[in-house]
C-alpha positions in Angstrom: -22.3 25.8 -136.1 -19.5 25.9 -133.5 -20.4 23.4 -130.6 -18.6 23.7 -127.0 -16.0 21.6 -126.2 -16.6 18.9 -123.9 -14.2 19.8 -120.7 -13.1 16.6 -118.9 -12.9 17.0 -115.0 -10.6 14.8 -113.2 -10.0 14.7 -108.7 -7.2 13.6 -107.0 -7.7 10.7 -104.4 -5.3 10.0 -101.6 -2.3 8.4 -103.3 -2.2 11.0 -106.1 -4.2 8.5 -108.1 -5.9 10.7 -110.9 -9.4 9.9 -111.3 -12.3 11.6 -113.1 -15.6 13.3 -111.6 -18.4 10.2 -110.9 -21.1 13.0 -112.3 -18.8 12.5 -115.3 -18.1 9.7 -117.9 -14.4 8.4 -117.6 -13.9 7.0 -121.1 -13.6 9.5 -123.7 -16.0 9.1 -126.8 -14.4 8.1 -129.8 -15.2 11.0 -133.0 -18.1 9.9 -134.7 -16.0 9.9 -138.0 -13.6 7.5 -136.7 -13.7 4.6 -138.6 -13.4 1.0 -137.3 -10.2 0.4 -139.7 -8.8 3.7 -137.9 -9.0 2.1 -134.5 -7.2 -1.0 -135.4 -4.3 1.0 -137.3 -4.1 2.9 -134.0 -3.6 -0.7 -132.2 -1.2 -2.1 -134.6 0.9 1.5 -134.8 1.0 0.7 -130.2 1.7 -3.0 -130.8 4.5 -2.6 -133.0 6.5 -0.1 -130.1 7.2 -3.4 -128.1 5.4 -2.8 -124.6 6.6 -4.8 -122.0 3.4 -6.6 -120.4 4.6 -4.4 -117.0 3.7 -1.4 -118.8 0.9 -2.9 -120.7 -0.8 -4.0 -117.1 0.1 -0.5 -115.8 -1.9 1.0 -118.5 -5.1 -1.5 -118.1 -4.5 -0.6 -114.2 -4.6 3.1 -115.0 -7.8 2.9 -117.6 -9.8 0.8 -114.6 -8.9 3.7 -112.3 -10.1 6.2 -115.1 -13.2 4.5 -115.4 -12.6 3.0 -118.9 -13.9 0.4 -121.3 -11.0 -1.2 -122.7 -10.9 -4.5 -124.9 -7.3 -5.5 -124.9 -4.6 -3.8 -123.2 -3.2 -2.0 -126.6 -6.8 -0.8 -126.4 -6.4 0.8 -122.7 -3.1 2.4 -123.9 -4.9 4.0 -127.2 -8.1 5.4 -125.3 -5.3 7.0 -122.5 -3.1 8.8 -124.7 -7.1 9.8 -126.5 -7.5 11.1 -123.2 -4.2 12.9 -122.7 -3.1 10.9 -120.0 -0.1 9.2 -120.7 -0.1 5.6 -118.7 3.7 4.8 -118.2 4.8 8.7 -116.4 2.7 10.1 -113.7 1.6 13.5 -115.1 1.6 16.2 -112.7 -1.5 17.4 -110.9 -1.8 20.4 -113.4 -1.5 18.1 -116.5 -4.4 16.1 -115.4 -6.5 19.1 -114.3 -5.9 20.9 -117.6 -8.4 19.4 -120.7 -7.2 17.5 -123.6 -8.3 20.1 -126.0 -6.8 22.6 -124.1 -3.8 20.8 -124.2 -3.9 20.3 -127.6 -4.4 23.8 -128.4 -2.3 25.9 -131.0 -1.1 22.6 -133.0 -1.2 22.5 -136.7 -4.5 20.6 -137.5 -6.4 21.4 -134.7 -9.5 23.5 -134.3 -8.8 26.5 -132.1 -12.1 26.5 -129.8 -13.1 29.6 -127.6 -11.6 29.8 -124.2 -15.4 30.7 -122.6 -18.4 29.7 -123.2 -20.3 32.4 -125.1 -23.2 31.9 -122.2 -22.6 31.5 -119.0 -23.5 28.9 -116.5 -24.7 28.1 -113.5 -21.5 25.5 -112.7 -19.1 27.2 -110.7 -15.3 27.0 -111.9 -12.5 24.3 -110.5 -9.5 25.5 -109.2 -6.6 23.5 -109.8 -6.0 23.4 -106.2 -9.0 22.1 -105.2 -7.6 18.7 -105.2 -4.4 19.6 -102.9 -6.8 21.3 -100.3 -8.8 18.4 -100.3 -6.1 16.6 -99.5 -4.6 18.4 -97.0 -7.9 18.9 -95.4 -8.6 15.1 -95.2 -4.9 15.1 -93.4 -5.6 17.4 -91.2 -8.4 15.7 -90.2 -7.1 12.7 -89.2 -4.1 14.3 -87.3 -6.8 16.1 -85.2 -8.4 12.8 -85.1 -4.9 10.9 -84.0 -4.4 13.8 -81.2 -8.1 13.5 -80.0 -7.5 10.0 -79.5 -4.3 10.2 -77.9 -5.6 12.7 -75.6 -8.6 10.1 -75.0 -6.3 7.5 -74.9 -3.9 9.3 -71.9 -7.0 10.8 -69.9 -7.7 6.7 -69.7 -4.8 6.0 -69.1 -4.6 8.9 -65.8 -7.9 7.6 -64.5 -7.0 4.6 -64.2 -3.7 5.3 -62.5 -5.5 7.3 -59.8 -8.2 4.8 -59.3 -5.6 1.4 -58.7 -2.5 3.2 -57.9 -3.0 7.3 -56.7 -5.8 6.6 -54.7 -5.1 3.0 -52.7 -1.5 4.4 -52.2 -3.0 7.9 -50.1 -5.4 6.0 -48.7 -2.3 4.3 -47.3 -0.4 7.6 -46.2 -3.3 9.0 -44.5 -3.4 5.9 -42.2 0.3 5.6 -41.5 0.2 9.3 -40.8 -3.2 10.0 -39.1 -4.9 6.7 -37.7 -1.8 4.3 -37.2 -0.9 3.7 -33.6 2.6 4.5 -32.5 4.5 1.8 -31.7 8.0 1.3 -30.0 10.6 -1.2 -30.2 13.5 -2.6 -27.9 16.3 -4.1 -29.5 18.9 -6.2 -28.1 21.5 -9.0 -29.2 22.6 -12.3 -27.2 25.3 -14.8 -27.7 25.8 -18.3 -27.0 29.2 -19.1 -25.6 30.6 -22.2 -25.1 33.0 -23.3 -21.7 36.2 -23.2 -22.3 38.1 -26.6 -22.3 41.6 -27.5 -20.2 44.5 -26.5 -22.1 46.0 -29.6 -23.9 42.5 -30.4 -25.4 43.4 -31.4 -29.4 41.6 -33.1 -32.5 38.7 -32.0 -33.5 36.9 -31.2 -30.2 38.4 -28.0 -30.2 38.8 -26.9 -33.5 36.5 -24.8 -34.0 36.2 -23.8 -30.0 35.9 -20.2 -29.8 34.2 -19.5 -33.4 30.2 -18.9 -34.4 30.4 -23.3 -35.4 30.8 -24.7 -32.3 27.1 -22.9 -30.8 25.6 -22.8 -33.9 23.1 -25.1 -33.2 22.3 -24.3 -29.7 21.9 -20.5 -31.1 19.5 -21.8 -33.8 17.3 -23.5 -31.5 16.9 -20.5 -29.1 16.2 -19.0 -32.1 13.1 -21.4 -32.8 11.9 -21.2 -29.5 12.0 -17.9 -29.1 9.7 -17.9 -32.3 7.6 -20.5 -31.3 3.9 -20.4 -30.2 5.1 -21.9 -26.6 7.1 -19.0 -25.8 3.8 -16.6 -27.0 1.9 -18.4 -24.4 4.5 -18.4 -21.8 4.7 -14.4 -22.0 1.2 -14.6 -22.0 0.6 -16.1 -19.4 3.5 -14.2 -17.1 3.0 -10.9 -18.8 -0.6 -10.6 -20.5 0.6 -10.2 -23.6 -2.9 -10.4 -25.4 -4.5 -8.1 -23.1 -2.2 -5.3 -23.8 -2.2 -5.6 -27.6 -6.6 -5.6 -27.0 -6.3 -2.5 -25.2 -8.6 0.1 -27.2 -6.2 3.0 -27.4 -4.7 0.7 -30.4 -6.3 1.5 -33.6 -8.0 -1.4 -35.2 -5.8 -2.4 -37.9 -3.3 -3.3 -35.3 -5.2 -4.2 -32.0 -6.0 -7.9 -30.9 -9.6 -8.3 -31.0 -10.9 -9.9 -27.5 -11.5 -13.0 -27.1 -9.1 -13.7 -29.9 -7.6 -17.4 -30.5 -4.2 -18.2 -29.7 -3.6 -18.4 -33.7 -5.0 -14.7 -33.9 -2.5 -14.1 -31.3 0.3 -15.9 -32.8 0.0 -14.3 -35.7 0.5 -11.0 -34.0 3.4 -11.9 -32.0 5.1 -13.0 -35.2 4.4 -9.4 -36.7 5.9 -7.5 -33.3 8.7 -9.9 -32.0 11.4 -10.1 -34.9 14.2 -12.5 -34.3 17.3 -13.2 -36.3 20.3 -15.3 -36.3 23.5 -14.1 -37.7 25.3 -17.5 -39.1 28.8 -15.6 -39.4 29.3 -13.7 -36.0 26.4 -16.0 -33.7 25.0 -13.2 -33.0 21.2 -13.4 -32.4 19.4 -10.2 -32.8 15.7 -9.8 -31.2 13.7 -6.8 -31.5 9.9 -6.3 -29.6 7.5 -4.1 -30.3 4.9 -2.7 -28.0 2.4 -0.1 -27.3 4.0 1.7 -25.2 8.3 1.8 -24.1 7.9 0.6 -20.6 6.0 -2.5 -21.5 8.4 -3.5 -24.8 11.5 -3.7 -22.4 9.7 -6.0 -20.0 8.7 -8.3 -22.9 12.3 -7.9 -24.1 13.7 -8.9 -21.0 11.4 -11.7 -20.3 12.4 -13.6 -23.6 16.1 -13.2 -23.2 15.3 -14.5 -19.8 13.2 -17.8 -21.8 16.0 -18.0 -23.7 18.8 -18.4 -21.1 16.4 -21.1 -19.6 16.1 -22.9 -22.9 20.1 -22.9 -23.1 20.8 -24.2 -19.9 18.1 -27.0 -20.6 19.9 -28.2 -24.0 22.4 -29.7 -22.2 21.8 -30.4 -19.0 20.1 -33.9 -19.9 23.5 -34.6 -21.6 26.0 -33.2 -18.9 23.4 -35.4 -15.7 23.4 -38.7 -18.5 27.7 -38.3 -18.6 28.2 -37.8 -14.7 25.5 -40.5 -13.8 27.2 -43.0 -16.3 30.8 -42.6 -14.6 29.4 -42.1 -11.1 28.0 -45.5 -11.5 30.7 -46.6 -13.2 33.0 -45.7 -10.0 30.8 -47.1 -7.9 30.6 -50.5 -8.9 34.0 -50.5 -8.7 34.4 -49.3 -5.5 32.2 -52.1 -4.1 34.0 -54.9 -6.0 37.1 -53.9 -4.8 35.5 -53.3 -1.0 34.5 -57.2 -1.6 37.9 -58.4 -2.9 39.5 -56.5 -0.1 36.6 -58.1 2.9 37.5 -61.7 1.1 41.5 -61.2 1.5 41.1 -60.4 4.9 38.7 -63.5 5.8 41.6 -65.8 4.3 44.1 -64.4 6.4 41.9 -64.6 9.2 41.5 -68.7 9.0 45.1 -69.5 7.7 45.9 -67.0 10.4 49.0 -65.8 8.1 49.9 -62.3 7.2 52.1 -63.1 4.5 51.8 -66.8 2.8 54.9 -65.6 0.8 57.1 -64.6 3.8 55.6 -68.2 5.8 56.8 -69.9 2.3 60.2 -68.3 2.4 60.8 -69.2 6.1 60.4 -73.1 5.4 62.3 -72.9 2.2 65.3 -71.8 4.3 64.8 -74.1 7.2 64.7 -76.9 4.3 68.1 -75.0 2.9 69.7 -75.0 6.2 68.9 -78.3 7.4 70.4 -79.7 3.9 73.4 -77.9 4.0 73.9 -79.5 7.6 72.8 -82.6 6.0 75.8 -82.2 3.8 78.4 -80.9 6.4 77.2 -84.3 8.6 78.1 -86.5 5.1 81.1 -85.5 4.7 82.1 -85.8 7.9 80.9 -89.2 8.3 82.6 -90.0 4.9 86.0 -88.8 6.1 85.3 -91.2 9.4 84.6 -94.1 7.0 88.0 -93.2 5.0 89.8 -94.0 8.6 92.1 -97.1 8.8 90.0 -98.3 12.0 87.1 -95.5 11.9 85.3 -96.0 15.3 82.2 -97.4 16.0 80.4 -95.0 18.1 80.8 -91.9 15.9 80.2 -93.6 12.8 76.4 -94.7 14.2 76.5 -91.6 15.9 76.7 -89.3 12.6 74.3 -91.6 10.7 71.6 -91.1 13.5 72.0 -87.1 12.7 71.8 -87.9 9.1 68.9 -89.4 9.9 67.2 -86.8 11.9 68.2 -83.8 9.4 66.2 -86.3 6.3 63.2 -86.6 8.3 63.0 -83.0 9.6 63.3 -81.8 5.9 60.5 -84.2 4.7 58.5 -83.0 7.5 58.9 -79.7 6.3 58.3 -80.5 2.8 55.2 -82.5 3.6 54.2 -79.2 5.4 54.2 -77.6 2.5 52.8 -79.5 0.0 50.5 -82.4 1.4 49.4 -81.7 5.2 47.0 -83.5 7.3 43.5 -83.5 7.1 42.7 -80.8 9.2 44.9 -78.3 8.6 45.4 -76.7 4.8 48.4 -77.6 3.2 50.8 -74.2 3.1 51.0 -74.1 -0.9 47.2 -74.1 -0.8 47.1 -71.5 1.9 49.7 -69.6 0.2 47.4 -69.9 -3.7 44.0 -68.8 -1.4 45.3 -65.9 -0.3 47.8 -64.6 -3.6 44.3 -65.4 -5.3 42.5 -62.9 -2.8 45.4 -60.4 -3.1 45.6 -60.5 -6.9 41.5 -59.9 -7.2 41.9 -56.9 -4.6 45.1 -55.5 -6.5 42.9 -55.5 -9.8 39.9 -53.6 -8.3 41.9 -51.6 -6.8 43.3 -50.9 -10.5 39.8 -50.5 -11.6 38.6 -48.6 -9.0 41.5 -46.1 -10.2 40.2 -46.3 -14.0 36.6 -45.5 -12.8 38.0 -42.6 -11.2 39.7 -41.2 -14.2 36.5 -41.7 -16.0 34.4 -39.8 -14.0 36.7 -37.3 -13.7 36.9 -37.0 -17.6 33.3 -37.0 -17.3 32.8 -34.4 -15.0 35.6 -32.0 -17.4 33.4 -33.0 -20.6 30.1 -32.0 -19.0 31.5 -28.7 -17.6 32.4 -28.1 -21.3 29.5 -29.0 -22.2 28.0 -25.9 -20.6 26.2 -23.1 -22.2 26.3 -19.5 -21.3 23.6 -16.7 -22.7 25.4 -13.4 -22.4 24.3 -10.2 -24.0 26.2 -7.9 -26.2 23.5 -5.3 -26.8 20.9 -4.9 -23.4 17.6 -3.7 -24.0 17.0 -0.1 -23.5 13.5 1.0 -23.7 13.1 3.6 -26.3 12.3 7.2 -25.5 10.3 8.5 -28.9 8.1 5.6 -31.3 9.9 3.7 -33.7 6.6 3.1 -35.8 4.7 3.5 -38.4 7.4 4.9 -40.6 5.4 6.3 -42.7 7.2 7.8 -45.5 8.8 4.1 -46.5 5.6 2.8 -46.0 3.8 5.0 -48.6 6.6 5.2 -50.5 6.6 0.9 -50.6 2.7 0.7 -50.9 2.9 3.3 -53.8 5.6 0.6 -55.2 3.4 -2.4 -54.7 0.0 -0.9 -56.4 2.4 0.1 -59.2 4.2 -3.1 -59.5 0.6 -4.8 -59.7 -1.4 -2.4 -62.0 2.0 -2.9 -64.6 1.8 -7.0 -64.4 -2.4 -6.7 -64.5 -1.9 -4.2 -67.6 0.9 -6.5 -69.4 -1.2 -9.4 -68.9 -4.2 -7.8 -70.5 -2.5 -6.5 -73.4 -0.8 -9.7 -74.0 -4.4 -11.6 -73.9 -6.0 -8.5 -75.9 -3.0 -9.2 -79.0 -3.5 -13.0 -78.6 -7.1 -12.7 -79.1 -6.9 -10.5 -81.9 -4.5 -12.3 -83.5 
């Protein structure tokens, strides 16, 4: 009796691993005639080819994915090459579709079998290509299933693009193009200049006279006050500033609600009067914004006009403290010497002399005369004695004029020096009044200093002056200077971009951390 040959089905998973049908046992069925001895001379004949334990775990590898029973791993590589699959070279798709007996067909010793059954049956035939369409089919699959969720993923992705960055961003345009309130600005530019000193002027005063340095910090301080909340509530209170940004023709965004705090109103002036300082030319730059043309030049005009104030202010406490200070000064002097000159005059008055010098010099030559005679009279009186019978009469006669001439010069010297007790002695007259002259010559040298000094004074406060001109008038404008509302969509589109990318970089980055 011929009996049909068992046909051993085999599938291909993903890897091109071979593996048989589950409806069908993997490990083929040993011949009931084989003999136990037969099995073990198969093992020894496979241990004596000197398997490296690579190929030998390959092979117990292959058998598990085969669905095997092995014992050993000579016993894996006997029940493969049973099977016709040969562990250590993949075998082609074909090879593992076709049947070992088929395979084995037309070899001396083996039974040729029928190629059909000779009934047929209900189990349809395998292709060999069933196993690549499977394949193929299972990648198609998930390439439709990649694009699908790509397609998912980018629809996402353009929602929410149009929900934080399409929509906030033409919600933006159509205000700066429909609602916003046209606005116009004045510009203009001032300058702080400095007087100009004498020529002659040196060191370090003047060295940087002329240039941006030496108003640098009077500019800067205009600068401040022009930004301050004092000069808000000075154009305030001169111009109504408040009540023309509350006026209802403004749209909300930008009016000034009424009744609104001078913070609230602060706040607003710092958005629509924009002031800058250029450090390298001195140059300050000041541009107001208004409602309406007309109403932006009078700000304009009434802040350059606060800030000319505020530069004539900065030094005017320093140019009255230099003039008061030297006007004093002179003063003072002028009274000493006024005192010196009254006490001069008082002296001479009482000594009744003019010039104690010139009364000195008189005396001193009376005195010089009178001794000179006194001399003359001695000799002549000598050249008497010298006679052989000198006579009487003149001798007594030139000793009595002798006489006379000694007590007219001690009377003149006592004159000078001692005096009676009623009338000042002539030195001490003469030391009163060279005492009162000298004290009136040295205010008078004072009085001279102090005038130089004020005078200096007076050249360093005029220098000290500061003068506001303006290089760039206001003009009011004739067409609205904002919104601009191409930049502004165009920056807003920017912003909600910028912040979507650093709130999507900042999820992902917490997303990986987590999952990580």
């Amino acid at each position: 009796m011929t009996t049909k040959p068992r046909v051993k089905k085999f599938r291909i998973r993903r890897g091109g691993v071979v593996q048989p049908e589950a409806s069908e046992s993997a490990a083929p069925k040993a011949e009931d005639t084989t003999t136990a001895t037969t099995v073990e001379a198969e093992i020894a004949a496979i241990t004596q080819e000197g398997l490296t334990a690579r190929q030998l775990r390959i092979a117990r590898r292959t058998a598990q994915k085969q669905g095997l029973t092995v014992a050993s791993d000579y016993d894996a590589v006997r029940q493969l090459r049973n099977a016709g699959v040969d562990p250590f070279q993949r075998s082609s798709v074909l090879e593992v579709m076709t049947p070992p007996d088929a395979q084995h067909a037309g070899k001396p010793g083996m039974v040729q079998l029928p190629d059909k059954p000779s009934q047929p049956t209900n189990v349809p035939a395998r292709r060999a290509t069933d196993g690549l369409d499977q394949r193929v089919s299972e990648i198609t699959a998930i390439q439709r299933d990649i694009a699908r969720r790509r397609r998912r993923k980018l629809f996402l992705l353009f929602t929410r693009l149009a929900f934080f960055v399409f929509l906030p961003t033409a919600l933006v345009g159509w205000y700066y193009y429909t609602i916003a309130t046209p606005m116009y600005a004045t510009k203009s530019e001032i300058v702080i200049q400095q007087a100009q000193p004498q020529q002659g002027g040196g060191g370090f005063a003047s060295l940087f006279q002329g240039t941006s340095m030496a108003t640098q910090q009077d500019s800067i301080s205009v600068q401040s006050y022009l930004a301050s909340r004092e000069a808000m509530l000075r154009l305030d209170a001169d111009y109504g500033f408040k009540d023309h940004f509350s006026d209802p023709a403004i749209d909300e965004i930008q009016r000034l609600p009424t009744g609104a705090t001078n913070e609230d109103a602060f706040n607003l002036y710092t958005d629509h009067v924009r002031i800058s300082y250029d450090p390298t030319e001195g140059i300050i730059r000041m541009e107001v914004i208004a409602a309406d043309p007309q109403t932006s030049h009078t700000f304009s005009e009434a802040l350059i006009g606060y800030a000319e104030e505020q530069v004539d202010q900065l030094t005017s406490r320093l140019r009255s403290d230099q003039m008061s200070g030297a006007r004093d000064s002179y003063e003072a002097a002028e009274a000493r010497r006024a005192a010196a000159l009254a006490a001069w005059l008082e002296i001479q008055e009482e000594y009744q002399q003019i010039d104690a010098a010139g009364e000195v010099g008189a005396l001193m030559g009376q005195i010089s005369s009178l001794e000179s005679e006194k001399q003359r009279q001695e000799l002549i009186l000598q050249s008497r004695l010298n006679a052989q019978r000198p006579s009487e009469v003149q001798v007594q006669a030139l000793r009595a004029q002798i006489s006379n001439i000694d007590g007219l010069i001690a009377e003149l010297r006592e004159q000078m020096t001692a005096g009676s007790t009623s009338v000042t002695s002539l030195a001490a007259q003469n030391t009163a009044l060279r005492t009162a002259e000298e004290n009136y010559t040295f205010q008078t040298l004072l009085v001279q200093q102090a005038l130089t000094q004020m005078e200096t004074a007076q050249i360093e406060a005029n220098r000290q002056v500061r003068y506001l001109s303006q290089s760039v008038r206001p003009i009011a404008p004739d067409e609205a200077t904002y919104p601009r509302a191409f930049e502004n969509t165009i920056l807003a589109f920017l912003i909600f971009s910028g912040i979507y990318l650093m709130i999507s970089l900042t999820a992902s980055i917490l997303r990986e951390q987590v999952s990580s």
